[in-house]
C-alpha positions as CSV (number, residue, x, y, z in Angstrom):
1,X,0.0,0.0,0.0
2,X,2.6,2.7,0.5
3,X,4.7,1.2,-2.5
4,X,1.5,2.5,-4.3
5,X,0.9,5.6,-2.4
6,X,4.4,6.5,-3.1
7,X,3.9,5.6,-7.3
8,X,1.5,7.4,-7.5
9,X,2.5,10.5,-5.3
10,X,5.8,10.2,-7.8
11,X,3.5,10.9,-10.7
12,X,1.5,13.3,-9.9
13,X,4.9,15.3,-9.1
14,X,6.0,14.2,-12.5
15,X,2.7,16.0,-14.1
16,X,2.3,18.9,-12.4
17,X,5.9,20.1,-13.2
18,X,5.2,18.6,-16.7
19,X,2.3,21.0,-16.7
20,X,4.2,24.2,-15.1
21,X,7.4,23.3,-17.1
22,X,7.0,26.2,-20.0
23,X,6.0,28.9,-17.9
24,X,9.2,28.1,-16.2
25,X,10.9,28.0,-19.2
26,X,9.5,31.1,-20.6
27,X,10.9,33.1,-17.6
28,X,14.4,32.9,-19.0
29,X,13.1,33.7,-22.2
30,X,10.5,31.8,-25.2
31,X,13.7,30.5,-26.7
32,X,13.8,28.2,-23.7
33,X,9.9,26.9,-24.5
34,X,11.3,26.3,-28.3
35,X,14.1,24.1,-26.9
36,X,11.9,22.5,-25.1
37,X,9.9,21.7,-28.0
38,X,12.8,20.5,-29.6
39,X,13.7,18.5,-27.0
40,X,9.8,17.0,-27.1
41,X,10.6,16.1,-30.5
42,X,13.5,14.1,-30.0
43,X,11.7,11.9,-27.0
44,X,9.5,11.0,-30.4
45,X,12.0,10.1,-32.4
46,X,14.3,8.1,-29.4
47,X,11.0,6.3,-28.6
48,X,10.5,5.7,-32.0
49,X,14.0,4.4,-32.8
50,X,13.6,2.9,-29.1
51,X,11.5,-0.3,-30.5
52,X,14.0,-1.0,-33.7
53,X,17.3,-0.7,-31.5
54,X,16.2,-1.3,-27.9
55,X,13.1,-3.7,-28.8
56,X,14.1,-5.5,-31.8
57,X,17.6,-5.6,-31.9
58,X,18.1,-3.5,-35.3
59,X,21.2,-1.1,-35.3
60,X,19.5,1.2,-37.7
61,X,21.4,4.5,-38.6
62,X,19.6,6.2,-40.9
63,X,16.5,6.7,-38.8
64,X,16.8,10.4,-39.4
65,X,14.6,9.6,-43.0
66,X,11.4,9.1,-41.7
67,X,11.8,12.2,-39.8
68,X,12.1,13.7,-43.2
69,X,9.5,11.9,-45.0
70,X,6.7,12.8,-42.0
71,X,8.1,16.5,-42.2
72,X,8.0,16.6,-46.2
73,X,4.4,15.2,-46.4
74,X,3.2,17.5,-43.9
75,X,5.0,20.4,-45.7
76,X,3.4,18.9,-48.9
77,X,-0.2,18.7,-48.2
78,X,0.2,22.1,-46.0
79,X,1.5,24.2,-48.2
80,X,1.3,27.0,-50.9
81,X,4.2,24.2,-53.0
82,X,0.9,22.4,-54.4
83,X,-1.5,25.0,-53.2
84,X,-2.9,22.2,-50.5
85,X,-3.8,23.0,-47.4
86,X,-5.3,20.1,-45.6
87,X,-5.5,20.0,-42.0
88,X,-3.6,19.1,-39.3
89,X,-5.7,15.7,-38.4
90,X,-5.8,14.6,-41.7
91,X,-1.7,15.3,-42.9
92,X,-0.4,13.7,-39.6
93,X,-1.7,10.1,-40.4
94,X,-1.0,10.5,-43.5
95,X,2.8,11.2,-42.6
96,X,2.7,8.6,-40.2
97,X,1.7,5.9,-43.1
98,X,3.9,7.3,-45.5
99,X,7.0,7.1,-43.2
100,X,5.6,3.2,-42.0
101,X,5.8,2.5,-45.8
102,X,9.7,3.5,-46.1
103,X,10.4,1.7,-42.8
104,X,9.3,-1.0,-44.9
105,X,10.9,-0.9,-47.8
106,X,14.0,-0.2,-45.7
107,X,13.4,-3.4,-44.0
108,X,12.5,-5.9,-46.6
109,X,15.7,-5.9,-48.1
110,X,17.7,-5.9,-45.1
111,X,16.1,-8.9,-43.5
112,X,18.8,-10.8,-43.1
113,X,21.2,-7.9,-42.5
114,X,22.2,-7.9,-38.7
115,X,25.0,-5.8,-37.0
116,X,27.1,-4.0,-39.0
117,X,25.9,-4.6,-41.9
118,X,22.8,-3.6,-41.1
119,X,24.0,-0.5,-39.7
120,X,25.7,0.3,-42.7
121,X,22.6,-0.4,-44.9
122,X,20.7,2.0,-43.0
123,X,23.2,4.5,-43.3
124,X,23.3,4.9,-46.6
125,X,19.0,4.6,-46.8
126,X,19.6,7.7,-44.5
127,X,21.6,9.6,-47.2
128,X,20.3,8.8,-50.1
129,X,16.7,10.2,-48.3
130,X,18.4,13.4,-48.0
131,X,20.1,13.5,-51.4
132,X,16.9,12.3,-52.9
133,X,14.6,15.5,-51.3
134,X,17.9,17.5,-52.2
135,X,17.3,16.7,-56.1
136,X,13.9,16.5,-56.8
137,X,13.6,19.8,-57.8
138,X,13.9,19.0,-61.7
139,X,12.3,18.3,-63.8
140,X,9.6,18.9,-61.8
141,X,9.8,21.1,-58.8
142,X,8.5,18.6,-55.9
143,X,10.8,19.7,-52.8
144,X,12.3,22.9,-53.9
145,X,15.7,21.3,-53.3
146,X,18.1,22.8,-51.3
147,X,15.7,26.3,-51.2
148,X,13.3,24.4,-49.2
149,X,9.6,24.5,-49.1
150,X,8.4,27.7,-46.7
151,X,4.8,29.0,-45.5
152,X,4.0,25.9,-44.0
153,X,0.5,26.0,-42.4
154,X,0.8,25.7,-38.2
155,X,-1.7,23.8,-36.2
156,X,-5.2,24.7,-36.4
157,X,-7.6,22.9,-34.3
158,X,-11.2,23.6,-33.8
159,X,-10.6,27.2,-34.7
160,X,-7.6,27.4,-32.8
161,X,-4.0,29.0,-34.3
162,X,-1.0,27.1,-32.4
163,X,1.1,30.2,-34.2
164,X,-0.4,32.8,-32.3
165,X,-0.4,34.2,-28.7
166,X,-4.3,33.4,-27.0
167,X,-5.7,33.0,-24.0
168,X,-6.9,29.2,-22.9
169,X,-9.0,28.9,-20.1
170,X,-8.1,32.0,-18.8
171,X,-4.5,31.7,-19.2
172,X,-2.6,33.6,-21.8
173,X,-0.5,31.2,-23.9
174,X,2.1,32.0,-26.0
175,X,2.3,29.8,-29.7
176,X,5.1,27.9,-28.6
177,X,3.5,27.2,-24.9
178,X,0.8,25.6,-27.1
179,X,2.7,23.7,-29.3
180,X,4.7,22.0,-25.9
181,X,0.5,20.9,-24.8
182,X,0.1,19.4,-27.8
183,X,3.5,18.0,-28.3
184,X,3.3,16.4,-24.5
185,X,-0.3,15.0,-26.1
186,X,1.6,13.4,-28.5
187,X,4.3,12.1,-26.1
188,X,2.1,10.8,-23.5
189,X,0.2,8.9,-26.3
190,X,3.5,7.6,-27.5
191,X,4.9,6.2,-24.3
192,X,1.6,4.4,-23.7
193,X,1.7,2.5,-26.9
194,X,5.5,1.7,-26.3
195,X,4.5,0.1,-22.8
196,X,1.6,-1.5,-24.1
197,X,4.3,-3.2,-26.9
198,X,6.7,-3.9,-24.5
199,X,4.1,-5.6,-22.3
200,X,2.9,-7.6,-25.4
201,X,3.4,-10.8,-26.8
202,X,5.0,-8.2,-29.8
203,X,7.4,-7.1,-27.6
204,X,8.3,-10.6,-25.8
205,X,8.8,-11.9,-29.5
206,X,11.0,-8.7,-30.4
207,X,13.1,-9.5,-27.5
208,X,13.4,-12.7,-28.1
209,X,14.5,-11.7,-31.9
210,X,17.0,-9.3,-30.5
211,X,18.6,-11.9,-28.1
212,X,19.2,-15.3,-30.7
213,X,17.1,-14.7,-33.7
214,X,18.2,-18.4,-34.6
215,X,16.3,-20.0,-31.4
216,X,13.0,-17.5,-32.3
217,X,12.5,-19.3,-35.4
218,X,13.1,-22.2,-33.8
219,X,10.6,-21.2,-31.5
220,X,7.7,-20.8,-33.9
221,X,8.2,-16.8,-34.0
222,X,7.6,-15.4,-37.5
223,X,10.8,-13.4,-37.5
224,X,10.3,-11.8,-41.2
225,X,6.7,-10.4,-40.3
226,X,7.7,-9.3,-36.7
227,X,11.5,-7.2,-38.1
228,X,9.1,-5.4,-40.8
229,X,6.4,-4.5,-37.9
230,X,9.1,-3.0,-35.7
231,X,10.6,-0.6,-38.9
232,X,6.9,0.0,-39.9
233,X,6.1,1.1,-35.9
234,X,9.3,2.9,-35.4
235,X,8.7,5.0,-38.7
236,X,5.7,5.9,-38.0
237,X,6.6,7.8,-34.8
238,X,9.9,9.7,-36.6
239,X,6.7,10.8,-39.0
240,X,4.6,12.3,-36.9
241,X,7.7,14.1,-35.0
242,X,8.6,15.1,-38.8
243,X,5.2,16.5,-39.1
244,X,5.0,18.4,-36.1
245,X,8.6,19.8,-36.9
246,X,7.2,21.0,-40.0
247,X,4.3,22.8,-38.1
248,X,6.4,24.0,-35.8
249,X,9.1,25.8,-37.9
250,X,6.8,26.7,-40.8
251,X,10.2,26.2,-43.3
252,X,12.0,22.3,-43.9
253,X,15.4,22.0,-46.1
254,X,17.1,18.9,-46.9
255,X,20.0,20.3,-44.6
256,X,17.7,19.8,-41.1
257,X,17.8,15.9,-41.6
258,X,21.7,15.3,-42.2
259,X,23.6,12.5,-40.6
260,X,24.4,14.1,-37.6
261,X,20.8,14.1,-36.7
262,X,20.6,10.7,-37.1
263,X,23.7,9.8,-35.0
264,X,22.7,12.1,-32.1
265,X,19.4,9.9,-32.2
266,X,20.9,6.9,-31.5
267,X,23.1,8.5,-28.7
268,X,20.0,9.2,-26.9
269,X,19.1,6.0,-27.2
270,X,22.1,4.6,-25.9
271,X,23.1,6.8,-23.2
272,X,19.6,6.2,-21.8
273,X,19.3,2.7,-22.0
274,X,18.1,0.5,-25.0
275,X,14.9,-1.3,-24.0
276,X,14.4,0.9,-21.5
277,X,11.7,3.6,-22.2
278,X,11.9,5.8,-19.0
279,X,15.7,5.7,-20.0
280,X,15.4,6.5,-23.3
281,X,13.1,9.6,-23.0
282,X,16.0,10.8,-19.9
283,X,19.0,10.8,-22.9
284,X,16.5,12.1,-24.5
285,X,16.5,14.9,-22.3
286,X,19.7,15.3,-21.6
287,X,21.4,16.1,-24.9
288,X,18.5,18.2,-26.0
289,X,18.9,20.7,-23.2
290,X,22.3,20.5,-21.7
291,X,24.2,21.2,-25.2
292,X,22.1,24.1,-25.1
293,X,22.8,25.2,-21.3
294,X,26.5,24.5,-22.2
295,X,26.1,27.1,-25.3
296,X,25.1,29.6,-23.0
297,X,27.0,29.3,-20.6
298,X,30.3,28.7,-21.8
299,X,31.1,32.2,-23.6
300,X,30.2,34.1,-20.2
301,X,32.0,31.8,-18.4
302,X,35.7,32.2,-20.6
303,X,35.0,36.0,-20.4
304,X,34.5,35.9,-16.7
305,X,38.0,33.9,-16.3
306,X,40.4,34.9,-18.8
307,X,38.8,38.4,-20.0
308,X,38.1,37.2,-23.5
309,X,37.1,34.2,-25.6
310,X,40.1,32.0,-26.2
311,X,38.1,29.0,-27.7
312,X,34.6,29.6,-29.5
313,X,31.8,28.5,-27.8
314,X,30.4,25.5,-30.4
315,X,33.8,23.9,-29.7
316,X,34.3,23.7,-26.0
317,X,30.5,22.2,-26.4
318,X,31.4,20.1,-28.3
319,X,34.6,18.8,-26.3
320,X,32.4,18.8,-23.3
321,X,29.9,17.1,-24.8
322,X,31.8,14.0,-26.4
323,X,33.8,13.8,-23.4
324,X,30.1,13.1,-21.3
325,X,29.4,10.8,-23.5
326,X,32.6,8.9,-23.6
327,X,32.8,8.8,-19.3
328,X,28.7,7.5,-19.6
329,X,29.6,4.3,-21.8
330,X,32.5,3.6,-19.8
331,X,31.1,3.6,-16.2
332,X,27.5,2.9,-17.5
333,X,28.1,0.5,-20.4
334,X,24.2,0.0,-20.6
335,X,23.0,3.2,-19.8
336,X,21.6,5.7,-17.4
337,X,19.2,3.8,-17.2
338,X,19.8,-0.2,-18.6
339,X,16.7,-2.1,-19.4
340,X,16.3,-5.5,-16.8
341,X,17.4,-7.9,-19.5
342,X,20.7,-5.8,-20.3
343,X,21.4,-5.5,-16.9
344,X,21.3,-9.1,-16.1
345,X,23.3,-9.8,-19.4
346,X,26.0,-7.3,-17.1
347,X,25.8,-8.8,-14.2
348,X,26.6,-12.3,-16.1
349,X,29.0,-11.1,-18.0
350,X,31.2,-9.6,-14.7
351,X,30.3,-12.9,-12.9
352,X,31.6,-14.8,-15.5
């Protein structure tokens, strides 16, 4: 009874600063509630990336493509490019399917890809995404290329502009306070089908893929079906955080989905703890808003000591940074926060 009391005391904490969180941020300034956006957006994508990588088992390094599919068909259908201008409900599904349908064709082929291989694979699906978007502005004039496609509608629902400063209930919200509502909407829904997976004979069969695919087969598991389901589900979520990208910034280029996006992705989901979901969303976290607590405060900081810059900014961030990371996967090998089945596979491995 207190184990309960103490749950659910835990997560009411957990919502009410959830709730207060941008009117926190937005003391220190809206860029703050745009980071945190940002930082929403990347929880998609990590949960999203969670269930190939963490779930299944698939090193997949081009993930950073469905983010760019779900953000091109919203920009598409939401646009003056083709003079469309569907809304919101109806383009987000619509990204969401699209993107499923390239985690599919990503996967068919690479079926029996696993490792290294299959990272490499996915690599290069990443690029040529990005190349692809990059060219297809001749003959016809599809993605703009590298102009980009710009005046991208924002949210409207039931008569209500995301863009724009209004008040709600009696409280005034700025456009970006609105957009972190809907993206924690999003989020929340997210998480709840990534439990429900985990908790699933789905999930049980991923993570029996992702420890001896051999024995899974052997097992009766449908191992083809089951790897295209986890690309198809994965997909789907780096679609709808494409999509609400798109909203969001009301402009997309090929240059906002470039490898580096991709890599940082899969740091998240490493540093927090594939298989994990709590641990994911924390890396999540973490190298969305302490790069950006690092940019600020590093200039001040060399002025303060030495009376001017000496090193610019981007690069002690950088060095910082990298070095976090490298001190996290030596001390936590698994994570901040290691699934159960990794850490046992630890605690074997040191026994042993």
């Amino acid at each position: 009874m207190k184990g309960r009391i103490l749950l659910w005391t835990g997560i009411g904490l957990v919502a009410v600063t959830l709730l207060l969180l941008p009117f926190a941020l937005s003391q220190a300034g809206t860029a703050w509630v745009r980071i945190g956006n940002i930082a929403i957006l990347y929880v998609l994508l990590a949960l999203g990336l969670n269930i190939v990588v963490g779930f299944a088992g698939l090193l997949d390094l081009g993930y950073i493509a469905f983010y760019a599919v779900g953000a091109y068909a919203y920009a598409l259908l939401a646009s003056p490019q083709f003079g469309l201008h569907l809304p919101f409900w109806a383009i987000l599904p619509i990204g969401a399917a699209v993107a499923a349908l390239f985690g599919v064709l990503l996967g068919a082929p690479t079926l029996k890809l696993r490792g290294d291989y299959l990272a490499i694979v996915t690599l290069g699906f990443g690029e040529i995404v990005r190349i692809f978007l990059n060219n297809l502005s001749q003959p016809v004039n599809i993605t703009r290329g590298p102009q980009g496609i710009a005046g991208i509608d924002p949210v409207r629902v039931a008569g209500v502009d995301f863009s724009r400063s209004d008040s709600v209930l009696g409280v005034m919200l700025s456009g970006p306070m609105k957009y972190y509502y809907l993206l924690l909407l999003l989020m929340l829904a997210i998480v709840l089908v990534n439990v429900r997976l985990q908790n699933s004979r789905i999930g049980r069969a991923w993570e029996a893929i992702r420890e001896d695919e051999v024995a899974a087969r052997a097992m009766g598991i449908d191992t083809t079906a089951l790897k295209l389901l986890a690309f198809a589900m994965g997909a789907s979520f780096g679609g709808v955080a494409g999509g609400m990208f798109a909203a969001i910034q009301g402009f997309i280029s090929p240059e906002s989905f470039a490898l580096v996006e991709s890599v940082m992705v899969v740091s998240m989901v490493v540093l927090g703890g594939m298989g994990n979901i709590w641990g994911v969303i924390l890396g999540a976290l973490l190298l969305s808003f302490v790069p950006e607590i690092l940019r600020w405060t590093v200039a001040p900081l060399q002025e303060a000591l030495f009376g001017r810059m000496l090193i610019e900014p981007e690069v002690i961030r950088m060095l910082i940074f990298g070095l976090a990371l490298v001190l996290v996967m030596l001390f936590r090998p698994a994570g901040l926060l290691p699934s159960a089945v990794r850490k046992r596979e630890l605690t074997h491995d040191r026994a042993a």
